[in-house]
C-alpha positions as CSV (number, residue, x, y, z in Angstrom):
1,X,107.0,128.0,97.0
2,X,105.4,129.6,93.9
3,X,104.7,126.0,92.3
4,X,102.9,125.0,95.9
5,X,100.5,128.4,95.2
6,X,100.2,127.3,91.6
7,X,99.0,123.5,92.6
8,X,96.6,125.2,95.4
9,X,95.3,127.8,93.3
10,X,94.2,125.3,90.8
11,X,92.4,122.9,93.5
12,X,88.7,124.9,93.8
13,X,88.8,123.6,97.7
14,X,92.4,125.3,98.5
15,X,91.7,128.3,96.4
16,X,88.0,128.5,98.7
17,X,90.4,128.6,101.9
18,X,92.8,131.4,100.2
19,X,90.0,133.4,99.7
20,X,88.7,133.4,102.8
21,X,92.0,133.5,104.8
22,X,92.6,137.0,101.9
23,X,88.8,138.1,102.9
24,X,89.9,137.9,107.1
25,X,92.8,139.8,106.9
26,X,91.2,142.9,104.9
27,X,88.3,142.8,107.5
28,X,91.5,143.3,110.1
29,X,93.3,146.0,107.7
30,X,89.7,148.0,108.3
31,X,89.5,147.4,111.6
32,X,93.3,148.7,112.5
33,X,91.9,152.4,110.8
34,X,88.6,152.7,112.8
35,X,89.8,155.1,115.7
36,X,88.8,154.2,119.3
37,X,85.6,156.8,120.5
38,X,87.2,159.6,122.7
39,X,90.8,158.8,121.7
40,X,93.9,161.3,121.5
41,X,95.1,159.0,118.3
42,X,98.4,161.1,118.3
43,X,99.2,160.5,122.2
44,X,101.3,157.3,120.9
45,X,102.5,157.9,118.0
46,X,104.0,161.1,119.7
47,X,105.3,158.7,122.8
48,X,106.8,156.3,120.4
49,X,108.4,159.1,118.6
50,X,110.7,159.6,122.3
51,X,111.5,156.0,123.0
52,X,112.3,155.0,119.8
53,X,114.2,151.3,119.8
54,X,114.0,148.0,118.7
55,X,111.5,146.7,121.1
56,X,108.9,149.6,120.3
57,X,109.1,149.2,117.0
58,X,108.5,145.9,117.3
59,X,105.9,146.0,119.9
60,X,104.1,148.2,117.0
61,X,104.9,145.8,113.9
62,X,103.1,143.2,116.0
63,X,100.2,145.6,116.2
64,X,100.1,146.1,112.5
65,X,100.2,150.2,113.9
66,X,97.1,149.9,115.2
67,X,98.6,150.7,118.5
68,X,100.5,154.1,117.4
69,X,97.1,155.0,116.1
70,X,95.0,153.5,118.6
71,X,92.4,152.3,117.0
72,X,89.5,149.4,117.8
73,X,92.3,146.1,117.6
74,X,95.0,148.3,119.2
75,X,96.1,145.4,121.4
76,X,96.1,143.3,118.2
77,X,96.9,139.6,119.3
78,X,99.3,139.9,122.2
79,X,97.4,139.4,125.0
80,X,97.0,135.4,122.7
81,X,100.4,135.6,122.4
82,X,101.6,136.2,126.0
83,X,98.8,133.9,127.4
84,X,100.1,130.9,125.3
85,X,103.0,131.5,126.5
86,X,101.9,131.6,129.9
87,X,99.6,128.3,129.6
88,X,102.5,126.3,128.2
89,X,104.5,127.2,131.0
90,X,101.8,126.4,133.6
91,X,101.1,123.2,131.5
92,X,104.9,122.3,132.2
93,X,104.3,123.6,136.4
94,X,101.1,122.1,136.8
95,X,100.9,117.9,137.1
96,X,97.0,118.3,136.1
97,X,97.5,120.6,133.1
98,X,100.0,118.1,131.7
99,X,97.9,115.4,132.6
100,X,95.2,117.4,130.8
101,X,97.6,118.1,127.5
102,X,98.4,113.8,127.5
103,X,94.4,113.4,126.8
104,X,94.7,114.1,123.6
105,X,91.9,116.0,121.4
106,X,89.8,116.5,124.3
107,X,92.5,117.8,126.7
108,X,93.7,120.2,124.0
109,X,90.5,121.7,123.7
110,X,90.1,122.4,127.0
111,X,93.3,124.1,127.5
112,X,92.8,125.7,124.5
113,X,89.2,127.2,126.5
114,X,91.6,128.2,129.1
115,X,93.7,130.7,127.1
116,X,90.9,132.1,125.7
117,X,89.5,133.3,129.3
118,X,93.4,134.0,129.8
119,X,93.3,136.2,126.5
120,X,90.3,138.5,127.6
121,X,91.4,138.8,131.2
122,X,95.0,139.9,129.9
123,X,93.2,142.1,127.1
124,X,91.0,143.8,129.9
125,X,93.7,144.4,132.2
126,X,95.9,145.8,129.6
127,X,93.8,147.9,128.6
128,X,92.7,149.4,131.6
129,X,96.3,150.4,133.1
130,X,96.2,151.9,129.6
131,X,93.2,153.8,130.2
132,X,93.8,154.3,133.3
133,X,97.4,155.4,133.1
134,X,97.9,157.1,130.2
135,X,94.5,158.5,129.7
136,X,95.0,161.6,132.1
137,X,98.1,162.2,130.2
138,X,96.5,163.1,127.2
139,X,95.7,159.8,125.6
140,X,92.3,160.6,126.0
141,X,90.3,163.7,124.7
142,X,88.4,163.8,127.8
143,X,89.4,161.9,130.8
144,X,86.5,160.6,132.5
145,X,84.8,157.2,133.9
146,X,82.6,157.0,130.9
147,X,85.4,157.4,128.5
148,X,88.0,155.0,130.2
149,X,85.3,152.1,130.0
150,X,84.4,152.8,126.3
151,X,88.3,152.7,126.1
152,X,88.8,149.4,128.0
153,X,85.6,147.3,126.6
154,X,86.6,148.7,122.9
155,X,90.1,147.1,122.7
156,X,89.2,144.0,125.2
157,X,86.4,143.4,122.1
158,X,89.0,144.3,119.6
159,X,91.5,141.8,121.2
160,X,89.2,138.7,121.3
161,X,87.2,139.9,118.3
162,X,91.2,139.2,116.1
163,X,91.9,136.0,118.3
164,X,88.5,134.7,117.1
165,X,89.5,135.4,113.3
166,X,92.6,133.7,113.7
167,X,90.9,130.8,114.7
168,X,88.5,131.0,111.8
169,X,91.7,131.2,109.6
170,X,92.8,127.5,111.3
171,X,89.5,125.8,110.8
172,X,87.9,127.0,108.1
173,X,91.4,129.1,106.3
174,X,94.9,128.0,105.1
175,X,95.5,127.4,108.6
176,X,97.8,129.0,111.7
177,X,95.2,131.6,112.0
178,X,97.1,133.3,114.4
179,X,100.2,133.3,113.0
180,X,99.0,134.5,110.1
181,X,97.6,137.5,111.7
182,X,100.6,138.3,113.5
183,X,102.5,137.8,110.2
184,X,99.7,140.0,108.2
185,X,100.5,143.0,110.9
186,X,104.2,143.1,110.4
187,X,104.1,143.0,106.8
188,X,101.8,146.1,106.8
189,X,104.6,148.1,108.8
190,X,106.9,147.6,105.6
191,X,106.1,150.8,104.0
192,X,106.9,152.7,107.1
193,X,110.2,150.6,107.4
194,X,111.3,151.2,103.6
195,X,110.4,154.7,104.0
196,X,112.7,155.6,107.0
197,X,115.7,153.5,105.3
198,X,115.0,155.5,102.0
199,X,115.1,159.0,104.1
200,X,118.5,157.7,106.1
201,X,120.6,156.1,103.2
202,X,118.9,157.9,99.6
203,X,117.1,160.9,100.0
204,X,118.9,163.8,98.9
205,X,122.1,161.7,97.5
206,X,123.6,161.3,93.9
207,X,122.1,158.8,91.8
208,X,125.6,156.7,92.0
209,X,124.9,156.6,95.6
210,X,121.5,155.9,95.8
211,X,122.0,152.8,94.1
212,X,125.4,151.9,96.0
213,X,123.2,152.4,99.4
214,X,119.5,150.2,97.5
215,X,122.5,147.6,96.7
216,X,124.2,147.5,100.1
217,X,120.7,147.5,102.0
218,X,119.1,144.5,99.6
219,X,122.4,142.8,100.3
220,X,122.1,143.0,104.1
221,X,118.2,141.9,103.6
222,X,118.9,138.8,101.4
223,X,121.7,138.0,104.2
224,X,119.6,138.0,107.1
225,X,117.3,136.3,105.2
226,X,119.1,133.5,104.8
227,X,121.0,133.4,107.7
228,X,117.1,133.1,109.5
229,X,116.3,130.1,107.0
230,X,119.0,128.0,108.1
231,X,118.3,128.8,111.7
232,X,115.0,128.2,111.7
233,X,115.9,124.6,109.6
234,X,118.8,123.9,111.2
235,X,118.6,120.9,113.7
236,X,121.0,118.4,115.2
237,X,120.0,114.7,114.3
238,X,120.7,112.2,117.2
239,X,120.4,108.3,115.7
240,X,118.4,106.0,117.3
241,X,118.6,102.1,117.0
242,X,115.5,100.5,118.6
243,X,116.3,97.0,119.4
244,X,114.3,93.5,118.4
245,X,112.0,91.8,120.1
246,X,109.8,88.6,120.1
247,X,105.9,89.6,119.9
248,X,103.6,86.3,119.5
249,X,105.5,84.6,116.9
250,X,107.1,87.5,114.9
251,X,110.3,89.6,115.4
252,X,109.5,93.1,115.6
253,X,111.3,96.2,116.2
254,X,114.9,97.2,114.7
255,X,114.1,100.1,113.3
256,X,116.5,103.4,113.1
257,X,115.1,106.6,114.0
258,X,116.4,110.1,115.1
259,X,115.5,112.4,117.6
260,X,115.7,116.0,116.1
261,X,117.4,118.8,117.9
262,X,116.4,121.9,116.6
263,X,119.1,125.0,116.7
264,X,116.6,127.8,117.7
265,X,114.7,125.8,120.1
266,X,113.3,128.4,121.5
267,X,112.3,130.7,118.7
268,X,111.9,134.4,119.6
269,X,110.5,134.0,123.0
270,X,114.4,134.9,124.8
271,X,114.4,138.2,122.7
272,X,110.7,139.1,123.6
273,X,111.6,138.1,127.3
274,X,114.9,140.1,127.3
275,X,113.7,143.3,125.5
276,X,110.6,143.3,127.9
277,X,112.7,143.3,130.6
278,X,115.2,145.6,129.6
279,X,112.1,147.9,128.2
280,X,110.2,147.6,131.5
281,X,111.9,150.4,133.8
282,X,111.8,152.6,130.6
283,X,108.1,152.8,129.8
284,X,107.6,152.9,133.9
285,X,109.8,155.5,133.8
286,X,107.7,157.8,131.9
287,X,105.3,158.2,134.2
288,X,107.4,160.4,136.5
289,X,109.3,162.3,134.0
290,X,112.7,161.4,134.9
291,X,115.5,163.4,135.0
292,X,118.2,161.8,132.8
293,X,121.2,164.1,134.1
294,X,121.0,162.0,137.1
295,X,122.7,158.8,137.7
296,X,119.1,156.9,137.7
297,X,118.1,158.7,134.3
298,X,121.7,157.6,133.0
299,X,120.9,154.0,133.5
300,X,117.5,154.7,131.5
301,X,119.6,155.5,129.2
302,X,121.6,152.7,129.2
303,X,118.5,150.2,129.0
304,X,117.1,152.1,126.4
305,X,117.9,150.6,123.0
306,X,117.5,153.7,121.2
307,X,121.1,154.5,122.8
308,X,122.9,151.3,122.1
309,X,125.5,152.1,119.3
310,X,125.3,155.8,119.1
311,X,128.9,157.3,118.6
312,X,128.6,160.2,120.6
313,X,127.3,158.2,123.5
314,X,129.5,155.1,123.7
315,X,128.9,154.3,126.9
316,X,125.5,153.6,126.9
317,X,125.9,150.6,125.0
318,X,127.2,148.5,128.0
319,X,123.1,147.9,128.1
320,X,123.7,145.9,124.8
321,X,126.1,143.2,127.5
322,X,122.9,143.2,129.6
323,X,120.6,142.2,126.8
324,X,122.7,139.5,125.3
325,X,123.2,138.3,128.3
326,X,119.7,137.7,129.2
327,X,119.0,136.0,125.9
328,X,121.1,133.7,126.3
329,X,119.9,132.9,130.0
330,X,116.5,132.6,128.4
331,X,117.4,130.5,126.0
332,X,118.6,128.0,128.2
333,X,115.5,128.7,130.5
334,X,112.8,128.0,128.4
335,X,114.4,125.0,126.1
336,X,115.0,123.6,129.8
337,X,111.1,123.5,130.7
338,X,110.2,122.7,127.2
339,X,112.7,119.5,126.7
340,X,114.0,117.0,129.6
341,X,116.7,115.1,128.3
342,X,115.7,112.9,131.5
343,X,112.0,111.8,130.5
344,X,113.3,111.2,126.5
345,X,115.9,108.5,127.4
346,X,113.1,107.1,130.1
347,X,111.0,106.5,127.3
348,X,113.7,105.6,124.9
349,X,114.5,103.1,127.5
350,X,111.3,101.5,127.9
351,X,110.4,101.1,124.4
352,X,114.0,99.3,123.5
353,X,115.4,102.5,122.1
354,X,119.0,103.1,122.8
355,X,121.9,105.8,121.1
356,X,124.4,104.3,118.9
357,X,127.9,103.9,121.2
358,X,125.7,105.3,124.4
359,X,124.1,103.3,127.5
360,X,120.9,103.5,127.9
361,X,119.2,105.7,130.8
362,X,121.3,108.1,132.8
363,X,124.0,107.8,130.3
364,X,121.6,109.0,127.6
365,X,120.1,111.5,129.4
366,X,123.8,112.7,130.0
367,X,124.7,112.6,126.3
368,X,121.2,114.4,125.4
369,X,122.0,117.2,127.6
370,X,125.6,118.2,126.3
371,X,124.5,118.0,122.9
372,X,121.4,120.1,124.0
373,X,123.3,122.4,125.6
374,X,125.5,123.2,122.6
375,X,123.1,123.2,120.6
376,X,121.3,126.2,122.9
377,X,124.6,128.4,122.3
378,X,125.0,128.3,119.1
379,X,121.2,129.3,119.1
380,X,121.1,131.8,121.0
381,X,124.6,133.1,119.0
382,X,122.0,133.3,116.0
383,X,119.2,134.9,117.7
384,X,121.9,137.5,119.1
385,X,123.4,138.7,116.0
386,X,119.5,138.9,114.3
387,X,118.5,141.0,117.0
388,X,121.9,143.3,117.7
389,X,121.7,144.0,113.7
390,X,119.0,146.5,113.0
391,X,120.0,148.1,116.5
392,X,123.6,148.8,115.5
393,X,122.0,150.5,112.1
394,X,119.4,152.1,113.8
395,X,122.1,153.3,116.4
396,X,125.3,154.1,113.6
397,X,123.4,155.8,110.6
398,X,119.9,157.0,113.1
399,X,117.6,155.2,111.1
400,X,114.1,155.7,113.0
401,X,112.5,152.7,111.7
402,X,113.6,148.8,110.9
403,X,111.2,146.8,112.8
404,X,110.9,144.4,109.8
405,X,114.5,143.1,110.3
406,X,115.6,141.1,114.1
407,X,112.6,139.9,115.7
408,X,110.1,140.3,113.1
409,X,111.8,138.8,110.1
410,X,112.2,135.6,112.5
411,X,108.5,135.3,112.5
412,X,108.3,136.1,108.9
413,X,110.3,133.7,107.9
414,X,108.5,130.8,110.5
415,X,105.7,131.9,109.8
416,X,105.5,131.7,105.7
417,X,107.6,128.4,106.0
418,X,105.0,127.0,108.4
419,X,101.7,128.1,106.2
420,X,103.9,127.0,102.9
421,X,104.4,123.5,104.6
422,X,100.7,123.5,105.6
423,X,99.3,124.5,102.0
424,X,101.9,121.5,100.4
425,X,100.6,119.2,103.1
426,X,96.9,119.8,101.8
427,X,97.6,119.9,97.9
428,X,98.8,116.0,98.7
429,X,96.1,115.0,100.5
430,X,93.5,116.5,98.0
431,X,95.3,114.7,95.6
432,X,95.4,111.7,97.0
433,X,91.7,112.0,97.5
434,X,91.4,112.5,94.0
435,X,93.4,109.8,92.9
436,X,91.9,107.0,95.2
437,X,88.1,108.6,93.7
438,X,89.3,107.9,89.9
């Protein structure tokens, strides 16, 4: 990785793009400390404070903690995120999107247009239950018309205003703008993470058992690390042997391929979907003050992460069953609408392809789906024990903070592996460029 930096840095093109990509993300670290106009920048940080959990703490390490402190890019890039997510499903539901993503260039453009009006109508209304909810709660100063619509148009601009650089990062940056942004955000949540570890396991102790606890906690790091590496690489290799053909006067085909089955095939969209889920009664739940003495408030608790592992309260980790539960069933969901084993062996099929040992068609499709299905489990095994880990810490020893481990350190990880790929891919082609001019 450092030799791929090396190699760019030394290219005067490259090192043009680092810059610029370096120059985008201060412009973003400024915007997350300019305060929106008439804003209680407290009201969240105070709110987070009560419902603290893994899926607050990562909806805030997404936000770089420009939510907690609500300033201009409070919404930071989630509205993009969630309507990406959205359009790829629709592209899946709708026969004319689909048609529209098998253009090509062209088609990808246009649904690419689409998910920007998506973006700013998800930003807008975001921001106005926001503003609207919260902001006669003591989110804002003064809760008036005028004051809700600076609120709304301020982080509706500040939304599309950090989609807009993350495209500038992809065309004229190092590339996956948005990614990078994302990535940028949870990295800037580190101190805040190391801090809250350093008050639960070091402050106060011996020096013996400061470094016994700095040891222990890099261990579990480096672990988690690498356990994320190999399931991000990992992938299941299915042969394929396509057979020969006459074309004109020449034999053609006979090649060996493979079709490659990634582990994590669907990446951290079943943990966003289950924590949302679980999460969603919660926040609701805050509206109305709930009494949590009462058999509704007790299953609150039991939703609420923040409870999951505590020893005085075993119980309420029978939420923790729900949650895995529901990654799994999202596993399989989404890798079901984003892969059909069915329309891979048709095409196999029609352009001579066949498995080594298995019949081509049905047959194939059959075989493609076992594997598949496998392959889903073990998964969504992986992104289970990724995700359950910080909670258990957070839950055993009350450690406030770790939103840098589960979910973020999955995008982490993607993340820098995809823009590391993506520099290594330009450093070839600049010097093939270079090689064909001499």
């Amino acid at each position: 990785m450092l030799k791929t930096l090396r190699n760019a840095w030394k290219d005067k093109e490259i090192r043009k793009k680092l810059l610029y990509t370096f120059m985008m993300l201060v412009v973003i670290r400024f915007g997350s400390e300019l305060p929106i106009p008439g804003v209680n920048t407290s009201y969240f940080k105070d709110f987070f404070a009560r419902q603290s959990g893994d899926a607050f703490n990562f909806f805030d390490a997404m936000t770089g903690g420009s939510f907690t402190s609500m300033s201009v890019l409070a919404l930071s890039i989630t509205p993009y995120i969630t309507s990406s997510i959205i359009m790829q499903l629709l592209t899946i539901a709708i026969p004319k999107l689909e048609e529209m993503q098998r253009e090509g260039e062209d088609g990808r453009k246009k649904i690419a247009e689409y998910t920007r009006y998506l973006t700013v109508a998800l930003a807008l209304i975001e921001s106005t239950a926001m503003a609207v909810g919260f902001g006669g709660q003591g989110l804002l100063i003064d809760y008036n018309a005028w004051n809700v619509i600076i609120a709304v148009m301020t982080m509706t601009a500040g939304s599309a205003f950090l989609m807009w650089i993350g495209e500038r990062i992809t065309e004229k940056g190092v590339g996956n703008g948005i990614s990078i942004v994302l990535l940028f955000n949870i990295v800037s949540s580190l101190p805040q993470d190391v801090n809250g570890l350093y008050n639960a396991f070091m402050n106060g102790r011996i020096i013996a058992v400061q470094v016994v606890s700095l040891l222990m906690i890099l261990a579990v790091i480096v672990a988690m690390v690498v356990f994320v590496v190999y399931l991000q690489d990992g992938e299941r290799r299915i042969p394929v042997q396509y057979s020969k053909k006459m074309v004109g006067r020449k034999m053609v085909g006979g090649q060996s391929s493979h079709i490659p089955l990634k582990v994590n095939t669907a990446g951290v969209i079943p943990v966003i979907f289950a924590s949302s889920i679980l999460q969603f009664p919660v926040v609701i739940s805050q509206f109305f003050n709930p009494d949590y003495s009462t058999i509704p408030g007790k299953i609150l608790m039991m939703l609420n992460q923040s409870y999951w592992f505590r020893p005085e309260m075993p119980w309420y980790s029978i939420g923790l069953l729900i949650y895995i539960v529901l990654i799994v069933l999202f596993a399989y969901f989404y890798t079901s609408i984003t892969f059909n084993p069915l329309e891979v062996a048709n095409n196999m099929k029609k352009s001579g392809g066949f498995i080594p040992g298995i019949r081509p068609g049905k047959p194939t499709s059959e075989y493609l789906d076992k594997i598949l299905n496998y392959i889903i489990f073990v998964g969504a095994v992986g992104l289970i024990i990724i995700s359950v880990i910080p909670i258990l810490i957070s839950g055993v020893f009350g450690v406030s903070r770790l939103s840098f481990l589960g979910t973020s350190l999955i995008i982490i990880v993607s993340v820098i592996l995809e823009t590391i790929k993506a520099i290594e891919s330009q450093v070839i082609v600049r010097n093939y460029k270079g090689f064909l001019n001499d």
